[in-house]
C-alpha positions in Angstrom: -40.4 32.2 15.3 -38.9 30.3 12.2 -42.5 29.6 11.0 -43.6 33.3 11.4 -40.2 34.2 9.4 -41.1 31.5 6.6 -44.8 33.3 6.5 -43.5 36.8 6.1 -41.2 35.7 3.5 -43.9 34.4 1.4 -46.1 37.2 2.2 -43.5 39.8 1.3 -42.6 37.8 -1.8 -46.2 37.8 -3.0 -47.1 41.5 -2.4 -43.7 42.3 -4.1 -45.0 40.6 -6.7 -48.5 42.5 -7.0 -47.0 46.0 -6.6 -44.0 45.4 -9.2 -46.9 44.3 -11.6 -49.0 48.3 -11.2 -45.6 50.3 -10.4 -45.8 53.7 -12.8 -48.6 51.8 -14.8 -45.6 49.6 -16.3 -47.6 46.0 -16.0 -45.0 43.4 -15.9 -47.9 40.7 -15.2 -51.1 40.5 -13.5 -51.4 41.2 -9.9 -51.0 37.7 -8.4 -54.7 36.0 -7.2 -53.4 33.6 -4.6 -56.6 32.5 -3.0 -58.8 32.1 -5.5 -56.9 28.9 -7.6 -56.8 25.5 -7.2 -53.9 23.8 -5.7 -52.0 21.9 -7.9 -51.4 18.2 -8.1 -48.3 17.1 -6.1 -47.3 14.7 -9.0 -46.6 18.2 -11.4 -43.8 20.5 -10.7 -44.9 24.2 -10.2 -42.3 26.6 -11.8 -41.6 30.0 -9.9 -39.8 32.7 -11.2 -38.5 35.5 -8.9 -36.7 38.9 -9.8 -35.6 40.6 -6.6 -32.2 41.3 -4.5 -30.2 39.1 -1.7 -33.5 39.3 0.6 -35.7 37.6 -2.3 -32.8 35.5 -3.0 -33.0 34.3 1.2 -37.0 34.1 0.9 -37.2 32.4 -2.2 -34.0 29.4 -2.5 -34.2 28.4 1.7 -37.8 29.2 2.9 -40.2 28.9 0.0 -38.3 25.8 -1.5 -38.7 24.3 1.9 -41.8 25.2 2.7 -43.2 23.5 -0.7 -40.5 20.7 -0.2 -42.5 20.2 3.7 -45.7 20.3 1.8 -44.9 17.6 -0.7 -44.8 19.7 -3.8 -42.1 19.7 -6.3 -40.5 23.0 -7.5 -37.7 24.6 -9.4 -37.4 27.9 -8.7 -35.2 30.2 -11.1 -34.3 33.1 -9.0 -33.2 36.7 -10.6 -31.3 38.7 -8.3 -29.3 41.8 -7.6 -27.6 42.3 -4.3 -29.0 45.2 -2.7 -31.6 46.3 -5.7 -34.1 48.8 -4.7 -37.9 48.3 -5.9 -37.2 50.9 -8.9 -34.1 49.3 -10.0 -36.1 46.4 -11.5 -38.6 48.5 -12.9 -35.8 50.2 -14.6 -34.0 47.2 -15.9 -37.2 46.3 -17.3 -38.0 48.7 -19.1 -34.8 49.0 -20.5 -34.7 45.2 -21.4 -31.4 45.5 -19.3 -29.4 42.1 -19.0 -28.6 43.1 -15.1 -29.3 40.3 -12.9 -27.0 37.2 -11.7 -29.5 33.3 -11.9 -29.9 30.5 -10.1 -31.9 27.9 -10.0 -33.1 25.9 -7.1 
């Protein structure tokens, strides 16, 4: 059950990711293209940046970190959150340039 959990987290984290990037034809990045790069070596650190509310903020700091951690991987992870933020929130507060969000970094 934990493993299924630490899946959906990821999985929820990287389709967040792709429909943030398309919402209201506001592109905040590229939709995300997961399969199709190459892993990375585990002697460089990969950098993720994430912009959500307290359920990113679960997924991201204890199941990702470990997950890469298990794997052998070094990360830092700088984590943008709002408590309770809907989806439109963040579109919002970027478009706005809006200095909203509480950090840390993992």
């Amino acid at each position: 059950m934990k493993l299924f959990k630490q899946k959906l987290a990821i999985l929820l984290v990287l389709l967040t990711g792709a429909f943030v990037s398309q919402a209201d034809g506001f592109c905040v990045a590229k939709p995300i293209e997961v399969f199709n790069q190459d892993r990375p070596s585990k002697d460089s650190v990969i950098k993720i940046l994430a912009i959500g509310n307290s359920f990113s903020d679960d997924a991201i700091e204890h199941y990702l970190y470990g997950l890469a951690k298990a794997g052998g991987y070094k990360v830092i992870i700088g984590n943008l959150y709002i408590g309770g933020a809907p989806l439109d929130l963040h579109l919002k507060n970027a478009q706005g340039n809006l200095d909203a969000y509480e950090y840390r970094k993992t």
